[in-house]
N, C-alpha and C positions, 0 to 999 in steps of 0.2 A: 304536114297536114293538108298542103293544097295549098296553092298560088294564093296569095296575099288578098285575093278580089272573091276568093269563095268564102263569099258570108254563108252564115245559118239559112237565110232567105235563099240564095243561089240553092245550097242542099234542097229544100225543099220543093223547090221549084223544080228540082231533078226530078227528085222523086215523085213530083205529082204525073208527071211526062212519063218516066215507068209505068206509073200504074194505069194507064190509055189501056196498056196492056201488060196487065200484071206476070212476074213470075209463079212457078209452082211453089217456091221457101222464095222469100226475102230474109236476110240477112242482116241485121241493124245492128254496127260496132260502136261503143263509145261507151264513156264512164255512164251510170246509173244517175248521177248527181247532175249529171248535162241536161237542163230543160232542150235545147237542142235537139238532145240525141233521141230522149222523151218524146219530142214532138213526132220527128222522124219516123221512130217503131209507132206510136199513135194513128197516126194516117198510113202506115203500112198495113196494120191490123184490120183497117177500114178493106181492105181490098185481097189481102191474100193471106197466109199462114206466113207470120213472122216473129223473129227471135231476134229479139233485144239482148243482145253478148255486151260482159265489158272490155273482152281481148279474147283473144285465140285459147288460151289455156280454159275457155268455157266448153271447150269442144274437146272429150276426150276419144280419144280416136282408138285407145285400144279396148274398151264397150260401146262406140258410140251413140254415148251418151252426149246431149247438150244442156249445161245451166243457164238459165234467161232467166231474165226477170219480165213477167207479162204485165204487171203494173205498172201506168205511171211517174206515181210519188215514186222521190229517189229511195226513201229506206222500204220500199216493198223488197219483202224476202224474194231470193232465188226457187224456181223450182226444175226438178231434174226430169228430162224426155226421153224417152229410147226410144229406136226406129223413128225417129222425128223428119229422117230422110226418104220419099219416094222409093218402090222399088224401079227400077228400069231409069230410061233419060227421063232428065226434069230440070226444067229453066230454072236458077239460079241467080236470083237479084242480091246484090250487096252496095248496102251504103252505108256512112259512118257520119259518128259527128266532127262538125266542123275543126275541131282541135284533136281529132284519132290520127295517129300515123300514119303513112301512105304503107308502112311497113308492120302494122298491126292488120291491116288489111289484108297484104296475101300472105301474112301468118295464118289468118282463119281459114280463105281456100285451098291452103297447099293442105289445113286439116282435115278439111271435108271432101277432099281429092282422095286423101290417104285412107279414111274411111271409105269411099267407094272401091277402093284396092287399086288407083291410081297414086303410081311413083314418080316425084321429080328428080333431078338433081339440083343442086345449088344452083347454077345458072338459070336452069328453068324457072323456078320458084323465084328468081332475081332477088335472090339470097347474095351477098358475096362467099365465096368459096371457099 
């Protein structure tokens, strides 16, 4: 999840510093139930088009589609987005909450890679092989 000294506070404090200058998508990974991760997508909203995921399986790469949840409150329902990605380049911000895996993380980009028709191998992806 991150060196033992990234509080929730350190995260947000990232993420205020991105948005100086925001991405085209931010990316917000973490449980639904995480006031954290809440907060996180909350002031990403503030500033660019962002998608509060619980993990990488919210992003189906073979319609790419994405499920978020655009509320707050933890039991707000899921909703589903197609085309939710730019056409051509476009910046790419991702942050998560304080307790998401450092490997739930580039599960999501290797999915959003694979949707742009961008291939890794395991090394790349720093998957083990």
């Amino acid at each position: 999840a991150g060196p033992p000294n990234m509080t929730p506070s350190v995260w947000q404090d990232a993420v205020k510093e991105m948005m100086k200058d925001p991405p085209d998508i931010m990316l917000v990974i973490g449980g639904y139930n995480s006031s954290n991760t809440n907060q996180l997508a909350h002031m990403c909203q503030q500033y660019t088009t962002a998608f509060h995921i619980e993990d990488a399986t919210c992003i189906d790469v073979d319609n790419g589609e994405i499920r978020h949840k655009v509320e707050l409150v933890a039991d707000a329902p899921e909703t589903v987005d197609v085309d939710w990605l730019p056409e051509g380049p476009f910046k790419l911000g991702i942050t998560a909450g304080a307790s998401t895996p450092n490997n739930k993380i580039g599960e999501a980009l290797v999915r959003i890679l694979k949707i742009r028709g961008v291939e890794l191998d395991a090394e790349e992806a720093g998957q083990p092989a």
